[in-house]
C-alpha positions as CSV (number, residue, x, y, z in Angstrom):
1,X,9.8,-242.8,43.3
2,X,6.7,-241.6,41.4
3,X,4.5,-239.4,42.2
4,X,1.3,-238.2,41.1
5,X,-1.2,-235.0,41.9
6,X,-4.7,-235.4,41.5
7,X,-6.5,-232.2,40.6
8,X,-9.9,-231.3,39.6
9,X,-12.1,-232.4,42.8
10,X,-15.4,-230.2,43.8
11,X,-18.6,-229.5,45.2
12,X,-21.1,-230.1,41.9
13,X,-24.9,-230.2,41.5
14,X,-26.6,-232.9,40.5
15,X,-26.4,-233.4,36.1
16,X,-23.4,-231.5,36.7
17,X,-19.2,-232.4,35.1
18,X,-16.1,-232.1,35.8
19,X,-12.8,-233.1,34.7
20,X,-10.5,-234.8,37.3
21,X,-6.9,-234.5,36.2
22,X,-3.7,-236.5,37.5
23,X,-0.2,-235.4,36.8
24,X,2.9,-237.9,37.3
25,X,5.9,-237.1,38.1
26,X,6.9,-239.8,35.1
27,X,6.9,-240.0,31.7
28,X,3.9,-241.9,31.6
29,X,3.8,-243.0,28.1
30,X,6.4,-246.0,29.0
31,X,3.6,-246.9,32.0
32,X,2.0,-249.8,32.1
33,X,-1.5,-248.7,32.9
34,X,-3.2,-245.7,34.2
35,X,-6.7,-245.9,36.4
36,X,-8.7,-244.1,38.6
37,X,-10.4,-244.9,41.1
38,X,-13.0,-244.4,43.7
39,X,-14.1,-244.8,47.0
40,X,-17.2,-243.4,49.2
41,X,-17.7,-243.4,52.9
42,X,-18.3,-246.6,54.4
43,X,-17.7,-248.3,51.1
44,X,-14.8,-250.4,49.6
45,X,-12.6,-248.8,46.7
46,X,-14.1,-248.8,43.2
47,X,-11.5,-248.9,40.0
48,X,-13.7,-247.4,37.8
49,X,-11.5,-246.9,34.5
50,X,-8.7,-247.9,33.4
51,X,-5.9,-246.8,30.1
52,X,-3.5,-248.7,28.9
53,X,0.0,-247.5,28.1
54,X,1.6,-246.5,24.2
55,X,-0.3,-245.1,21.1
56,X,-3.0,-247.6,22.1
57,X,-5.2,-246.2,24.7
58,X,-7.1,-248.9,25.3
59,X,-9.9,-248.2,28.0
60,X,-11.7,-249.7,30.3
61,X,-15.0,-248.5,32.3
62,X,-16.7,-250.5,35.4
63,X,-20.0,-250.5,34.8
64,X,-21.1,-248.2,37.0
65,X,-19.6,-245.1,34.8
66,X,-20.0,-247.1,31.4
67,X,-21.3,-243.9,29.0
68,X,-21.0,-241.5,31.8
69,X,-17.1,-241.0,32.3
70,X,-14.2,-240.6,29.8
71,X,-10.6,-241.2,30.7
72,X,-7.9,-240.3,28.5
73,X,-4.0,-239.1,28.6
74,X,-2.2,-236.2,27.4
75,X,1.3,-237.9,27.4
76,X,3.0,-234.7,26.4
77,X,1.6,-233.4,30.0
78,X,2.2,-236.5,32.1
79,X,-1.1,-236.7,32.8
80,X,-4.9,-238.5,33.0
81,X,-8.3,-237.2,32.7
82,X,-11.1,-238.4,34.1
83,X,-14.2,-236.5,32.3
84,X,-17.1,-236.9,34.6
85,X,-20.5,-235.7,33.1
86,X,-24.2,-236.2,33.8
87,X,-23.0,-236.5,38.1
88,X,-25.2,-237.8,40.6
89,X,-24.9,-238.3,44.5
90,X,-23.8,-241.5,44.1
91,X,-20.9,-240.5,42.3
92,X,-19.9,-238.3,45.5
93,X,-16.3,-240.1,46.8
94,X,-12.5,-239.1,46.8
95,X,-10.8,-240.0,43.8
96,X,-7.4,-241.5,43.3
97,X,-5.2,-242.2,40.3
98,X,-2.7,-244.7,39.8
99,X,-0.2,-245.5,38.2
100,X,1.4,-249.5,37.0
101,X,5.2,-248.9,36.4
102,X,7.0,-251.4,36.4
103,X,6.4,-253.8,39.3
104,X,4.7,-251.2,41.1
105,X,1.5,-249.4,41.6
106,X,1.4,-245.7,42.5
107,X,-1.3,-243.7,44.0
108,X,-1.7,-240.2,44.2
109,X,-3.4,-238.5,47.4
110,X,-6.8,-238.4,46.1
111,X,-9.2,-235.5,45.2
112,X,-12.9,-235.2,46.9
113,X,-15.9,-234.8,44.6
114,X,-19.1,-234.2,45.9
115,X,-22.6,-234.3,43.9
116,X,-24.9,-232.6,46.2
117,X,-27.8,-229.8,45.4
């Protein structure tokens, strides 16, 4: 069973950052693929970046946070970033990490961030 924590979540003004962090319970340098993803009330689920497994660190963004958020992984510490700069209210959603390992996904419990003034 793996588990992962999401950490990081807050209340944040508008232009504001923070760094979202997810630790797994794994050693996540044999995973697959590590994401995070989003979702705001009354809206469907957003994977908004995605990093790929090894010494390669591929990325991937959606659009949405293209220039805006940075995800990376500290394998050493089991865990993902999510750097989240330049917020704005629309960014304002919980947060969940995943995890591809092996056959199977992984989510952690989420963490709320909200961009409000």
């Amino acid at each position: 069973q793996v588990q992962l924590v999401e950490s990081g979540g807050d209340l944040v003004q508008p232009g504001g950052s923070l760094r979202l962090s997810c630790t797994a319970s794994v050693n996540i340098f044999s995973a697959n693929i590590m994401a995070w993803h989003r979702q705001a009330p009354g809206k469907e689920r957003e994977s908004v970046a995605y990093i790929s497994s090894g010494s390669s660190c591929s990325t991937y963004y959606a659009d949405s946070v293209k220039g805006q958020f940075t995800i990376s992984r500290d394998n050493a510490a089991n865990t993902v970033y999510l750097q989240m700069n330049s917020l704005k209210p629309e960014d304002t959603a919980v947060y969940y990490c995943s995890i591809q390992w092996g056959p199977q996904s992984y989510w952690g419990q989420g963490t709320q961030v909200t961009v409000a003034s």
